[in-house]
C-alpha positions as a LaTeX table, in Angstrom:
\begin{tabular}{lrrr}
\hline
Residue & $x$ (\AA) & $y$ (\AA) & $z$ (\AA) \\
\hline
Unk1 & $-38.71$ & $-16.29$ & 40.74 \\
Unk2 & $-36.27$ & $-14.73$ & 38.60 \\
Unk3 & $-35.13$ & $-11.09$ & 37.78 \\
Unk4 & $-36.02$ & $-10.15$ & 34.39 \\
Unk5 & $-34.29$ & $-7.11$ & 32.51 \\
Unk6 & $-37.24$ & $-6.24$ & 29.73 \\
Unk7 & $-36.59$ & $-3.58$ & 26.57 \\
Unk8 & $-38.42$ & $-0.93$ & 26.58 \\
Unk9 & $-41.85$ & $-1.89$ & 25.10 \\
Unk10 & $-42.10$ & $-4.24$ & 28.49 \\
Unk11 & $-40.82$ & $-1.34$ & 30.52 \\
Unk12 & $-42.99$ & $-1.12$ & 33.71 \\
Unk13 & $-45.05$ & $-3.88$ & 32.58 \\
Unk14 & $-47.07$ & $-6.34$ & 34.81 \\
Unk15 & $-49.29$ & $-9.52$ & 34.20 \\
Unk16 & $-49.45$ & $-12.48$ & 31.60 \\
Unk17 & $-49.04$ & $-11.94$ & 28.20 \\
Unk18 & $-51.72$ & $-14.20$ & 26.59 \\
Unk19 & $-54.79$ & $-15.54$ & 28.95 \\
Unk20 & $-53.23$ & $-19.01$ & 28.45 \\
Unk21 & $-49.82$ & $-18.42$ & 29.89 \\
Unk22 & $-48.49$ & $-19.93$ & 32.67 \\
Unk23 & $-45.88$ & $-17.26$ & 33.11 \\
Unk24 & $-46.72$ & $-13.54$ & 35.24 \\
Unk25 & $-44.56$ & $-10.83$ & 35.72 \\
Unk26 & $-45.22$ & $-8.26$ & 38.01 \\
Unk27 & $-43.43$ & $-4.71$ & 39.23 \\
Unk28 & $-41.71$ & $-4.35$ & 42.92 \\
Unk29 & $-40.04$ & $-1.49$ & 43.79 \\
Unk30 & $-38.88$ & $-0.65$ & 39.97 \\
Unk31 & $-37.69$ & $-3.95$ & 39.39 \\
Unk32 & $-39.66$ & $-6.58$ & 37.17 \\
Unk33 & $-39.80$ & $-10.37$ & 38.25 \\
Unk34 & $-41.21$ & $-13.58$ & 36.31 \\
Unk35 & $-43.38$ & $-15.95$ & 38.57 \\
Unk36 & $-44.73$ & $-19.15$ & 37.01 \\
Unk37 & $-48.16$ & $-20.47$ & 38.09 \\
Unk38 & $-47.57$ & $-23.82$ & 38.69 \\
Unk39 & $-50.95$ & $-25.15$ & 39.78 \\
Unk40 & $-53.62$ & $-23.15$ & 38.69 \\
Unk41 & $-57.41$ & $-23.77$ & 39.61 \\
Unk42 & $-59.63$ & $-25.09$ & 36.55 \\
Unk43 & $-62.82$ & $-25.85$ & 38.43 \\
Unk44 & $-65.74$ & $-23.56$ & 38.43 \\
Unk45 & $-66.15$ & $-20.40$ & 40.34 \\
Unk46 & $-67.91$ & $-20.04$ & 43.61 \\
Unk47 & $-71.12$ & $-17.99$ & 43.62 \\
Unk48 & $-69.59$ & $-15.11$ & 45.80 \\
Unk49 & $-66.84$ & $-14.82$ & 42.88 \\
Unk50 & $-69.88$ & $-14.95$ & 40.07 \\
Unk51 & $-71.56$ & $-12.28$ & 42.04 \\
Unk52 & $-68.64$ & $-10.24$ & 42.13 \\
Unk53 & $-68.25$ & $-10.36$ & 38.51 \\
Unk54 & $-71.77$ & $-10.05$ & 37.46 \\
Unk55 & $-71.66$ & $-7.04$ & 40.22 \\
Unk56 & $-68.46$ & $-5.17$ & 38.10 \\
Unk57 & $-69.97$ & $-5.89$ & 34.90 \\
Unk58 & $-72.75$ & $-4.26$ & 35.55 \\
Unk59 & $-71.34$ & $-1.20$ & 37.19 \\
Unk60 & $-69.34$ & $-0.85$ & 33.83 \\
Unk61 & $-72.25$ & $-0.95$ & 31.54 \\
Unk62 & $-74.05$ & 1.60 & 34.09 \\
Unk63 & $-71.12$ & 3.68 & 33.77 \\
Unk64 & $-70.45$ & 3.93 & 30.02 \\
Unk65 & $-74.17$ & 5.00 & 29.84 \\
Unk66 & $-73.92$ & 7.49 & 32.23 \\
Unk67 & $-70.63$ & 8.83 & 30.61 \\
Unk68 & $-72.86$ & 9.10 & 27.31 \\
Unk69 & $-75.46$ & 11.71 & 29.09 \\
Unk70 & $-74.08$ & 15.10 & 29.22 \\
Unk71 & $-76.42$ & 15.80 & 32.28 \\
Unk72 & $-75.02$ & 13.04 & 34.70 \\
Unk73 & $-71.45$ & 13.48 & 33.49 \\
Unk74 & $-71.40$ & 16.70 & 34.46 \\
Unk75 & $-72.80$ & 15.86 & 38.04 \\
Unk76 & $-70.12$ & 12.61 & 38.33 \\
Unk77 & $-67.40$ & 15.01 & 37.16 \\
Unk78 & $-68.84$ & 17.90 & 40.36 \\
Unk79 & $-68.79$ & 14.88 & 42.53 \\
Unk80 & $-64.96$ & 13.63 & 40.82 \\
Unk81 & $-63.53$ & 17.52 & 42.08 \\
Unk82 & $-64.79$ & 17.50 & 45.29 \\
Unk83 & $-63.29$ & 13.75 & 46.16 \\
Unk84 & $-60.29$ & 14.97 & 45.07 \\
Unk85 & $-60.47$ & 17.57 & 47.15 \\
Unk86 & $-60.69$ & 15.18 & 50.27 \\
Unk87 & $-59.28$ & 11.89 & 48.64 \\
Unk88 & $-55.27$ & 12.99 & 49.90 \\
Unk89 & $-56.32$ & 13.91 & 52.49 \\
Unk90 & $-58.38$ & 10.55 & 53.65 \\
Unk91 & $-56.16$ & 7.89 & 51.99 \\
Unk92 & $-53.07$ & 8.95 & 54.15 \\
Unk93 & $-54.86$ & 8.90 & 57.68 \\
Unk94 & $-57.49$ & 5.48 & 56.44 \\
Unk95 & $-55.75$ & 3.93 & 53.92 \\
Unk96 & $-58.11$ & 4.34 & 51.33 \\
Unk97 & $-57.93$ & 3.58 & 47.98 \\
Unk98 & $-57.61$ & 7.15 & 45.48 \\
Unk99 & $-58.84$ & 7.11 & 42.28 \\
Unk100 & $-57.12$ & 8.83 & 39.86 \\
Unk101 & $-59.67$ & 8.82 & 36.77 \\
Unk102 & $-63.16$ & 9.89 & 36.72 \\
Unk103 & $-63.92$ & 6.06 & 34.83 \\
Unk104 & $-62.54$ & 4.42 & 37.69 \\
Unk105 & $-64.30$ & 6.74 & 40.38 \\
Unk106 & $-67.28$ & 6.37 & 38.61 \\
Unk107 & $-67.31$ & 2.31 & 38.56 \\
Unk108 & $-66.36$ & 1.89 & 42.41 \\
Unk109 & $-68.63$ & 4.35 & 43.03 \\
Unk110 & $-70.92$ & 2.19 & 41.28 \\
Unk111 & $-69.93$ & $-1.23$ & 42.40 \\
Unk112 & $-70.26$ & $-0.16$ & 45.95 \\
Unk113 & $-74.03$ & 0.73 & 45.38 \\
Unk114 & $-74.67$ & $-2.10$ & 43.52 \\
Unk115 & $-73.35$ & $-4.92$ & 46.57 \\
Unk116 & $-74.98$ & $-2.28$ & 48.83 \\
Unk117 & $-78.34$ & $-2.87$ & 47.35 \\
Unk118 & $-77.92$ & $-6.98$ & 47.32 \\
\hline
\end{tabular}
C-alpha cells in the first residue's frame, strides 16, 4: 500500500482507472491509497453472483421505465419524502443504509422485491 498525493482531477477519487488495471485506489479518512491486486480471480462466476447481477440489472431497467411515467414517478418521489423523513432517524439506531437519490432509492427498493419474489 502506498500513500498517493493526486491533483485535483483525482481529488476524492476511488477505484481502477481502466477495467484492465491491476492497480485500485480507494478513500480512508480523506486520504487516498494505491492497492495492487495481485491475484485476481479469472474463472467463472458462481450462480448466486449471476443471480445477483441478473437481479440489479433488472431492477435498473424497471427503474428507468418507471422514471419515464409521470404517474409512478410521482408516487416513488411521495414514497422518496416520506423515507427521508424516517431514513435519519432509522440508520443511526439500525445501521441502515440511507439513500440519498431518488435513482438509488428507487433500484434497492427494487432489487429487494425482486430477490423477495425468487
Amino acid at each position: 500500500m502506498s500513500k498517493v498525493t493526486p491533483s485535483s482531477q483525482f481529488d476524492q477519487f476511488s477505484g481502477k482507472l481502466s477495467a484492465f488495471d491491476r492497480n485500485v485506489l480507494r478513500t480512508r479518512n480523506g486520504r487516498i491509497h494505491s492497492y495492487v491486486i495481485h491475484n485476481p480471480y479469472k474463472g467463472p462466476l458462481a450462480e448466486s453472483r449471476k443471480s445477483a447481477i441478473n437481479t440489479f440489472a433488472q431492477a435498473v431497467r424497471q427503474c428507468k421505465e418507471e422514471m419515464m411515467d409521470e404517474a409512478k414517478l410521482a408516487q416513488w418521489k411521495k414514497q422518496y419524502v416520506q423515507y427521508t423523513k424516517t431514513a435519519a432517524k432509522t440508520a443511526a439506531r439500525a445501521n441502515a443504509k440511507v439513500y440519498s437519490t431518488l435513482r438509488g432509492f428507487i433500484i434497492a427498493t427494487l432489487s429487494a422485491r425482486l430477490r423477495a419474489a425468487e
